[in-house]
N, C-alpha and C positions, 0 to 999 in steps of 0.2 A: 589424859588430855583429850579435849573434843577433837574426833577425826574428820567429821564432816560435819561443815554448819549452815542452816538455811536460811536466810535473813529475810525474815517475814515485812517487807517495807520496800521500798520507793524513794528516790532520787538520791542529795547527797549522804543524809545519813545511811542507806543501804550500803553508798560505795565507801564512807567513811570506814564500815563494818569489813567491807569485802579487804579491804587494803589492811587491817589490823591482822583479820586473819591469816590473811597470806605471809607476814612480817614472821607470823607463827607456825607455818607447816601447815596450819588446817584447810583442808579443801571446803571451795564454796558453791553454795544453791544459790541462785537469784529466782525470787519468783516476781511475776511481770502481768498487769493488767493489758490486755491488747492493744491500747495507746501509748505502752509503753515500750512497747517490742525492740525498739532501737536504742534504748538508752543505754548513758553508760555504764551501769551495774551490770544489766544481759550481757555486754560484752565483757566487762571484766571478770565474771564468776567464772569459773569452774566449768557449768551446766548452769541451766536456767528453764523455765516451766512456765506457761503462761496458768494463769489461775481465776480466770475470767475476764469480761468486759469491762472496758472503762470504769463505770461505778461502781467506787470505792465497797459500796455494799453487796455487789454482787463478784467480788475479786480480791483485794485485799483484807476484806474483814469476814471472808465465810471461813469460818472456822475449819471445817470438812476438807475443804479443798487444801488448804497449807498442811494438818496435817498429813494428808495424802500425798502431797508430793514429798514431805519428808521421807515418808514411808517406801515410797516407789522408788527412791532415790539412794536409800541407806544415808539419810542424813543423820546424825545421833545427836545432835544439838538444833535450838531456834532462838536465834536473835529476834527481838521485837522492833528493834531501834526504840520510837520515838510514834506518839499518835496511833494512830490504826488500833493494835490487839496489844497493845503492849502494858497495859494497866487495867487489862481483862481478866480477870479471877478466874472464870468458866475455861478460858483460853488455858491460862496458866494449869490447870486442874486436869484439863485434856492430855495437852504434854505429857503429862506425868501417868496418868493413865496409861498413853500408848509407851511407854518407855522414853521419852522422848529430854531431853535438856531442856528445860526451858533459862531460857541467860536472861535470869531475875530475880525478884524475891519469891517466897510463897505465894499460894493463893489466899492464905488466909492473912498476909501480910497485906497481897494490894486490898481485899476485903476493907481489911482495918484502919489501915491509910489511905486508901483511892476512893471510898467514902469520905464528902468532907464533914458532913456530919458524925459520923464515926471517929474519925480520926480526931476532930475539938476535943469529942470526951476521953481519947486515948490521950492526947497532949493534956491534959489536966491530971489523971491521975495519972500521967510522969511527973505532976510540978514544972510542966512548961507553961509559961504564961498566956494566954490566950484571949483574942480581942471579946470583950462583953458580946454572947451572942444565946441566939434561942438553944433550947435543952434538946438538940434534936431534928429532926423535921416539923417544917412549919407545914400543917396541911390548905389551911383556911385564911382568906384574906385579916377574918376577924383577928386570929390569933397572932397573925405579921401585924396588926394597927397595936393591940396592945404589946408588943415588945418592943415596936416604937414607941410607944409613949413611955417605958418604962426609962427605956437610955436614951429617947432624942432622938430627935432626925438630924440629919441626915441618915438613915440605913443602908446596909449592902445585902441584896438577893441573888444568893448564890445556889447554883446545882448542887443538890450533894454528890450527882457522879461525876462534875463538869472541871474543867481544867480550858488552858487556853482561852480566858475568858468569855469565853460562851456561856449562856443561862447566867450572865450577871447582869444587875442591874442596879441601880441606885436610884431613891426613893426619898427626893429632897426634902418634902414635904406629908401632910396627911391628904394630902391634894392629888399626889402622883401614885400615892401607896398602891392602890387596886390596879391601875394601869402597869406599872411596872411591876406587881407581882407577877401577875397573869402573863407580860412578854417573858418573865424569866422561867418560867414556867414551860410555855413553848419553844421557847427557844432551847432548852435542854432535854424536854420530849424529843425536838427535830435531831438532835444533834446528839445524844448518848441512849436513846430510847428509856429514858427516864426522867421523869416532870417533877422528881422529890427538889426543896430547896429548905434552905435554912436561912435563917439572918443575923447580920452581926452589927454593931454598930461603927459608923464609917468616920474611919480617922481622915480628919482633911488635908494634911500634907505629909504622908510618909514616906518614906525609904521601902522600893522593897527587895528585900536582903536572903537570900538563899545562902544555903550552907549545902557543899556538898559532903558527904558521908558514901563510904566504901565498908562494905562489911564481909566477913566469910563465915565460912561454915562452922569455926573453931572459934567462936566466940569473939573474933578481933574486931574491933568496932574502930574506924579512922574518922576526920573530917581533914578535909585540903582546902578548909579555907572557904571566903563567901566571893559572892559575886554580888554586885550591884546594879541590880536590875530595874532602873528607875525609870528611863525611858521608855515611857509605851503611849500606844493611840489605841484607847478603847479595850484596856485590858491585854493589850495585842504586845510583846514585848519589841524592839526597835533596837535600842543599844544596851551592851552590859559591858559587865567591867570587871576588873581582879586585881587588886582588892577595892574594897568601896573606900572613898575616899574619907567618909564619914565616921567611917570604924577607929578607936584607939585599939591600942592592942591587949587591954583589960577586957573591952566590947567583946574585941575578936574571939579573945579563949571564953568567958562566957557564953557567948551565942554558939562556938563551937563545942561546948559540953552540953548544951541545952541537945544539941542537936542529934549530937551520940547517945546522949539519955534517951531520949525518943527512940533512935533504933534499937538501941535494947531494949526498949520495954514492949516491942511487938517481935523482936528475936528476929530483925531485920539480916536477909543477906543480897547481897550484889552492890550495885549502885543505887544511890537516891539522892533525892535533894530536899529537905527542909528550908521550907518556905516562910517567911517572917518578916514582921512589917517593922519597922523603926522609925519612932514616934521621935516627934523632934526635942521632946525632953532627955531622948535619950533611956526610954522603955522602948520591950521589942514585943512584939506575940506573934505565935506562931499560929499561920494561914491555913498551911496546908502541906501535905507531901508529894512529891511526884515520886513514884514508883517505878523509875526507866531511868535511864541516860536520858538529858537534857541537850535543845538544840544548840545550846551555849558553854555544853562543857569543853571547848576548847581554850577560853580562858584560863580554865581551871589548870589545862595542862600545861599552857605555857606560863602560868607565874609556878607550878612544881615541878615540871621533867616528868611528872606522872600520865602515861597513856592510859586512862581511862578504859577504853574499851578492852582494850588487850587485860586489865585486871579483871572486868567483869567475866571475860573466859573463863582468865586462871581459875579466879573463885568459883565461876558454874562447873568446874572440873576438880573439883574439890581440896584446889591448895589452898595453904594458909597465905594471908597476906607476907610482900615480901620486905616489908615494910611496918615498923611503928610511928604512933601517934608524934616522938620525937624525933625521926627521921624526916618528917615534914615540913622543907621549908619553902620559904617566898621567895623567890630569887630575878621577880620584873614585877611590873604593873603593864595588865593585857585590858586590850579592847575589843570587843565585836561589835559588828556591823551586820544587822539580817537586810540581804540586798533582794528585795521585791519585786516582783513583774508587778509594781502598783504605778500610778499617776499620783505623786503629791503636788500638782497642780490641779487638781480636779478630786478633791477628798479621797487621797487614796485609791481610786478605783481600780479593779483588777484589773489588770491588759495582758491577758495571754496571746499568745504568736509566738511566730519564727524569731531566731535571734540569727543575723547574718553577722553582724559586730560582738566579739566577745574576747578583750583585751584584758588580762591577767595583770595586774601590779608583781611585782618583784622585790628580790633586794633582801637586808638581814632583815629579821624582824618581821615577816610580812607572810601570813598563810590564807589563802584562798581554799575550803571546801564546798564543791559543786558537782554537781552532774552534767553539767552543761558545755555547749561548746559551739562553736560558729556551723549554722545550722538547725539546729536546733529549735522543736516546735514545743515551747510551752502552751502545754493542755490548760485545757480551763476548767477540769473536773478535780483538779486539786488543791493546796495550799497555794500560794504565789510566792512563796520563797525559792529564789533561783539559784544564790549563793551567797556564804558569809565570809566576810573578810574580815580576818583578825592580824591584829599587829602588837608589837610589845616591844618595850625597851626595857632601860634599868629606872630610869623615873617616869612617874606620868605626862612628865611634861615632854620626855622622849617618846613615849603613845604616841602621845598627840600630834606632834611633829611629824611622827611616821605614818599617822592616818590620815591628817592633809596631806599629805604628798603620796600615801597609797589610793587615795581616794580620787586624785586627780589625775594618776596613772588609767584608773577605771574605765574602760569604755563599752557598752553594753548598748546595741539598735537592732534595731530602730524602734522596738518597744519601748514605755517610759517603764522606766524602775526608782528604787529610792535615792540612788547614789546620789541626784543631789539634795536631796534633803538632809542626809548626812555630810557634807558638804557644809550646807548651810548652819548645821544643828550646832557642829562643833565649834561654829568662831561664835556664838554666842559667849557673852563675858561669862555670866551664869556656871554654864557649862566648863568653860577652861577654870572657873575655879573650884568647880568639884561639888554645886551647889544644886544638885538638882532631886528631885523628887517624883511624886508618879502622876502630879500633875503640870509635869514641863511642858506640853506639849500644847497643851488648851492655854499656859497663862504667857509664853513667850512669843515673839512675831517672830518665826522662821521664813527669813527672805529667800525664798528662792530663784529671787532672778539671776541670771547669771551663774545660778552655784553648780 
């Protein structure tokens, strides 16, 4: 078992890690950019390390410096969490170099899959279905006009190293094609230091449907089921869900063997998530993979009793899952809530500051993961996610009941955050009947007055 582990990350997902570990005997590192010096990971780990300055690129993401303080530390494992180095290859490869755990897959796993162009042609010859898209990297505007004209516009210009939808763009016409290559293009040079994209053609009202998959080192390949991830603004995910409401449970074992076929066919181990779009005839193709624990795999745990991170240990310490594929059941229907330092009065816009108001909802059913706490200065050199709140009952319609009234418990100032957009999102008809897609957000009128 991991003795000492260092959790290469920042806010909740760090202290989500630091609380799994401790559950388990293992001592923890927190390493901390200098704006972060007070937060609550520093304080709950073990020991803690600063590892530079505010930006992300000179603190969180230098390689050099994390493995260093493993090292100076006797840490013998590294968590990535989520974002930063955590679907970094060169990272992953370092690790292992210096002796080090990395709690993940390969490096030649994220390669395979954290390329999305990579990863199309891995999904194809597994036999997973996948949306009509170019052979590849698109270099040339020319070469993106004729792939559109071959499938149609609307297109999607995607990064191949991009995730969180950055470097994506859509290209409704032969009108927007060169403008919108070019922004996605930039926008994932700024953002992954690589301008590669591909194109796929873009389905107009999907579902999108993640499957999580747990794997080890002994060949044991799981999935726990999807999540329904429909709710986003600009590729940005908002609300998800466990189980999709849209899945029968022919869908479900289907898209859940699709999804273990893929991890074995790249000899996947740890945690991942296959990503998949579901077309409204009821075909699905598969997106992409994330190569880490997800910000939403709390879901995942509370319709299983399965914790997540605490398996991704076991497995980077080389046991077998404790667990098969038929020991898997569904036992609620869960919600999350990602609760933002944004203004949904004002297009979302980021408002970092001080939180003086910061009231916890309660009660069965009802779990709050955050870093945060009355005092508290959100930075404005990071994501704006402050905390998620998830809730579960034994129906959906119990969810829901417990999200309205968890959500009105909420109080969060004097900064704006999302809570009431969530508020508002959920009393749409739409929405309480299970009807939503990845574009709810552009075609329904979210009142937020009062919510």
């Amino acid at each position: 078992m991991i003795k000492k582990l260092l959790i290469a990350n920042r806010g909740e997902i760090a202290l989500r890690i630091i609380r799994a570990a401790r559950e388990m005997g293992i001592a923890t590192v927190a390493v901390y950019s200098e704006i972060d010096a007070d937060s609550l990971p520093v304080r709950m780990a073990d020991e803690a390390v600063c590892v530079g300055p505010a930006p992300s690129i000179k603190s969180y993401l230098v390689q050099g410096n994390i493995i260093a303080a493993a090292e100076n530390l006797g840490a013998d494992a590294i968590h990535p969490g989520y974002g930063f180095l955590s679907e970094n290859a060169d990272f992953a490869r370092a690790c292992a170099e210096n002796d080090i755990i990395f709690v993940g897959p390969s490096a030649d796993a994220i390669e395979r899959m954290g390329n999305k162009a990579r990863a199309r042609a891995t999904a194809e010859e597994a036999d997973v279905p996948v949306v009509p898209g170019s052979d590849g990297v698109v270099e040339t505007v020319e070469e993106a006009r004729a792939f559109a004209e071959k499938v149609g516009y609307p297109v999607l210009i995607k990064a191949s190293a991009g995730g969180g939808g950055k470097g994506m763009r859509v290209a409704e016409s032969a009108d927007d094609l060169e403008s919108q290559f070019t922004a996605a293009r930039t926008e994932a040079a700024a953002a992954f230091g690589n301008d590669e994209v591909y194109l796929e053609k873009y389905l107009m009202r999907p579902r999108h449907i993640e499957i999580q998959i747990l794997a080890d080192t002994h060949g044991n390949v799981v999935h726990l089921f999807e999540r329904d991830c429909s709710i986003q603004r600009r590729h940005q995910k908002l609300i998800e869900e466990a189980p999709s409401p849209a899945l029968t449970p022919e869908l479900r074992a289907t898209m859940g063997e699709a999804a273990v076929k893929l991890a074995r066919a790249v000899d996947y181990v740890g945690a991942g998530t296959v990503e998949l779009l579901l077309d409204t005839d009821g075909s699905f193709y598969f997106m992409e993979m994330n190569t880490r624990v997800q910000v939403e795999h709390p879901v995942t745990e509370q319709i299983t009793g399965i914790d997540i991170v605490k398996e991704q240990l076991r497995i980077a310490s080389g046991e077998t899952l404790s667990f098969t594929q038929d020991d898997v059941k569904m036992c609620a229907h869960s919600i999350e809530f990602r609760i933002n330092a944004e203004d949904p009065l004002h297009d979302f816009r980021p408002n970092p500051g001080r939180i003086d108001t910061f009231m916890f909802p309660g009660g069965i059913g009802v779990r709050v993961d955050t870093h945060c706490y009355p005092g508290y200065s959100v930075p404005p050199t990071y994501d704006s996610m402050i905390a998620k709140l998830i809730v579960w009952g034994d129906t959906r319609e119990e969810a829901l009941a417990r999200a309205a009234r968890a959500l009105d418990e909420m109080e969060i100032g004097p900064i704006p955050t999302t809570v009431a957009f969530h508020r508002a999102a959920i009393q749409i008809e739409a929405f309480q009947r299970g009807e939503v897609y990845t574009d709810f957000v552009d075609t329904h009128e979210i009142n937020l007055e009062g919510a």
